[in-house]
C-alpha positions in Angstrom: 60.5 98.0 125.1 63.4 95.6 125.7 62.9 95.0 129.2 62.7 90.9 127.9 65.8 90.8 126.6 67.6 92.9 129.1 66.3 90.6 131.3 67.6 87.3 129.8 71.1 88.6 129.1 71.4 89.9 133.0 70.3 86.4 134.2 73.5 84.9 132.4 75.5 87.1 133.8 77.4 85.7 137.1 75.7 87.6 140.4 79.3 89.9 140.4 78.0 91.2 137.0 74.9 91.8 138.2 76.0 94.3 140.9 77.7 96.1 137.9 74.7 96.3 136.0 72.8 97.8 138.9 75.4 100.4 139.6 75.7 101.7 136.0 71.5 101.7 135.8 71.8 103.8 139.4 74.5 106.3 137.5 72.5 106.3 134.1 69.2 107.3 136.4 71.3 109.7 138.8 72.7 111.5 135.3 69.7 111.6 133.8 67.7 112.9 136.3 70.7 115.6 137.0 70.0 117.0 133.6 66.3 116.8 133.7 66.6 119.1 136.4 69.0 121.8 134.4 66.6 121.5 130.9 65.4 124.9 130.0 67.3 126.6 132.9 70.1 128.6 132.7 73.3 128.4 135.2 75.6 131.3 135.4 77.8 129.5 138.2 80.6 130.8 136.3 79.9 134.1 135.6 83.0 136.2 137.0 85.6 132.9 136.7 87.6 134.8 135.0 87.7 138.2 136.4 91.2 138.4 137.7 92.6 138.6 134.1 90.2 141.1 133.3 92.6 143.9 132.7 95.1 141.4 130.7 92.4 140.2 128.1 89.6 141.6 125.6 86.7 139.2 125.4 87.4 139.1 121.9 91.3 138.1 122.8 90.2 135.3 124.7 87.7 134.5 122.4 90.4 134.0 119.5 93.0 132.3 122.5 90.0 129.1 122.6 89.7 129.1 119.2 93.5 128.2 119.3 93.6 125.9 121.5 90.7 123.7 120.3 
């Protein structure tokens, strides 16, 4: 696709740069691949995060709460 130009404009880049460049394409491919992995699958990690204030709050009281602070 633009592997040509990506290319050329790396090559002018002083070899500091360059090290840059590598390191964000490792984080792009590390993020990527991180949400590859989670596509079509649900997490419920949080399920039960906020069960400590379950007697203070109604689901629907904390839904209205977010909607304030948004």
């Amino acid at each position: 696709m633009h592997e040509k130009e990506i290319e050329e404009k790396i090559q002018k880049l002083p070899e500091d740069l360059r090290r840059e460049v590598l390191d964000y394409v490792d984080f792009l491919l590390s993020k990527y691949r991180g949400k590859e992995n989670l596509r079509g699958k649900f997490r419920f990690d949080w399920e039960g995060g906020l069960s400590e204030i379950r007697e203070e709050f109604t689901s629907g009281e904390l839904q209205h709460k977010a909607l304030e602070w948004r």
